[in-house]
Every structure is written in C-alpha cells, then in structure tokens.
C-alpha positions in Angstrom: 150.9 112.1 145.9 153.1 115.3 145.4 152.1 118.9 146.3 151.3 119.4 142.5 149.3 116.5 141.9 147.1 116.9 145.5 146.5 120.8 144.0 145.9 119.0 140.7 143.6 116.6 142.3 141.3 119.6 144.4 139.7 121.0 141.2 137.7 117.7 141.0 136.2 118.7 144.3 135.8 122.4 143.2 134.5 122.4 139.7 132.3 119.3 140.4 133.3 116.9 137.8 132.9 113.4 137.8 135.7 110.7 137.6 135.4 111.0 133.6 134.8 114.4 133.1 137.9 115.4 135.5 139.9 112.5 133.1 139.1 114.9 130.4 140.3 117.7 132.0 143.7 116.6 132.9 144.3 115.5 129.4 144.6 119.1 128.3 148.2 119.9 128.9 147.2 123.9 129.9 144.6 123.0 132.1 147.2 120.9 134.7 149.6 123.5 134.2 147.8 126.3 135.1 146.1 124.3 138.0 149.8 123.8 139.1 150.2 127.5 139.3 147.5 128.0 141.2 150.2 129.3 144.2 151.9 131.6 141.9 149.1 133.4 140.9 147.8 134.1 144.2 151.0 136.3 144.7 149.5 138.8 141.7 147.3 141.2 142.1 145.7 143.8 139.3 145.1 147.5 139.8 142.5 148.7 137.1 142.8 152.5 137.6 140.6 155.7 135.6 143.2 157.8 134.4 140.6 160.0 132.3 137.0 160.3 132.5 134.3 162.3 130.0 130.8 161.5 130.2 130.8 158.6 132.2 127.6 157.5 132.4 128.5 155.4 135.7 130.2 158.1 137.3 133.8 157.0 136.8 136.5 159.7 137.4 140.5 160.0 137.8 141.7 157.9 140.7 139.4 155.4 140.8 140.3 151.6 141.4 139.4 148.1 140.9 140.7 145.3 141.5 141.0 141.8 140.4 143.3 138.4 142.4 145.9 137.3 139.5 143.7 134.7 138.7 140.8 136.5 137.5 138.2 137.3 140.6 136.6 140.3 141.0 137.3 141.9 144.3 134.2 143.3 144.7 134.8 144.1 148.6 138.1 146.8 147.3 138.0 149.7 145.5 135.0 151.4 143.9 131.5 150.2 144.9 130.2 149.7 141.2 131.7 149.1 137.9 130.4 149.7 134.9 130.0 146.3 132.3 132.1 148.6 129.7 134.5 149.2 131.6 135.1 145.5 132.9 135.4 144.3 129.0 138.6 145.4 127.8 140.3 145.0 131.3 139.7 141.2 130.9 142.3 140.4 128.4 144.5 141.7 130.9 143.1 139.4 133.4 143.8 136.2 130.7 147.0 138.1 129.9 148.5 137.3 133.8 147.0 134.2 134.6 148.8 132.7 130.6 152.0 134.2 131.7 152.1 132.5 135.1 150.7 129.3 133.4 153.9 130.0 131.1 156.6 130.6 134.0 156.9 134.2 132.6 156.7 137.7 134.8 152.9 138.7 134.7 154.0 142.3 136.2 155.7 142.9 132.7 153.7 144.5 129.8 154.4 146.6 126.9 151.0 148.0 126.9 148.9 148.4 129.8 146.4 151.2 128.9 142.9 150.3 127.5 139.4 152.5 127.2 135.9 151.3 127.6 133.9 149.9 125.3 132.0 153.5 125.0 133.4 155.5 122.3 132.4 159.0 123.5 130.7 161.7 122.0 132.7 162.7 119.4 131.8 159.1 117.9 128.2 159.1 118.5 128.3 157.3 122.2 128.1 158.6 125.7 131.2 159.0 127.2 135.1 157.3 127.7 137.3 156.8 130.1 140.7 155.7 130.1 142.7 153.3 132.4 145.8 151.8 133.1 145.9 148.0 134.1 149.0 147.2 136.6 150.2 143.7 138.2 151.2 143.8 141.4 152.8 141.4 144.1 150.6 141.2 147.1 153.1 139.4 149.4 
C-alpha cells in the first residue's frame, strides 16, 4: 500500500464508515484527492484579522485574530477568546477557498480578494454594527 493510499485508507477509521459506505466515498474523484492532500494542507494556516470595527455587538475591534488550520478547524485555543457567529460566516468561503486550491495543486496563499464584513450590516442599514477583516494564508512550517 502506498503513502497515499494508507492516508486514503485512515478516513475509514476517522469518519466511521462502513466497508460500503467508505466504497462510496472513494468513488468521488474530489473526495480521494483532497484526502491525498491532507499533508499539504497542514502546512496552511488562516489569519482572520478585524481591520474596522463599529458597533460590534461582540466586542470586536482593530487587531483582533482568529484563526483556522488550512483544512478548516477552528483554533479555538489562538487568538481571541470568542467569536461572533457573524463574523465566522463570510470567513468560511475562505476556508473552502484554501482547502479547493490545495485539493487542485494550486497556491492557497494567493487571492485576489481577501477582505470580507460580517454578516451585520451596521446602522446605517438598519442592523447593529460591522466590522471588517482581511482573511490571509499563511505557511506554518
């Protein structure tokens, strides 16, 4: 068995399929491709910084950080100690955004548009409050 297929063969284990269900699994092209990258992404991680804050409900302000590993988990034990659901929304696609691009073989770390705003849309619009933040991929070895 090659290095690819033993990494292939461990998501059985961890998403507790059975022998069919895994058979059904591997048959999607993406899904064996991405578990093949699994390496690659651990090398990623994104920033989520508040560049501008207004009304915040949650208390967000300029300079704070969160964190997610390239392939998509929360690191809830870095940055700020809570995050608000609204501002986790729009920073997902980014999330999705890295972990295609590795699937692909492309270079997660480029983008042409990396700033996003919570799902709040501030007082002038009727809402609370806004903030805005940059998403950045960095390499963490």
């Amino acid at each position: 068995m090659s290095a690819d297929e033993s990494i292939v063969s461990a998501f059985q284990h961890m998403l507790g399929y059975t022998d069919e269900e895994f058979e059904r699994w591997k048959a999607v092209p993406r899904n064996v491709r991405l578990a093949e990258n699994m390496t690659e992404l651990a090398k990623y991680k994104l920033v989520v910084e508040v560049l501008k804050s207004h009304g915040c409900v949650m208390g967000h302000k300029p300079g704070d950080k969160f964190y997610f590993t390239g392939g998509g988990a929360l690191l809830c034990s870095e940055g700020i100690p809570h995050i608000c659901a609204g501002a986790l929304t729009p920073v997902m696609t980014f999330v999705y955004r890295v972990v295609d691009k590795v699937g692909a073989g492309l270079d997660p770390m480029k983008y042409s548009f990396n700033r996003v705003r919570c799902v709040d849309v501030g007082l002038d619009n009727e809402g609370w409050g806004e903030i805005l933040m940059e998403v950045r991929v960095e390499k963490t070895e």
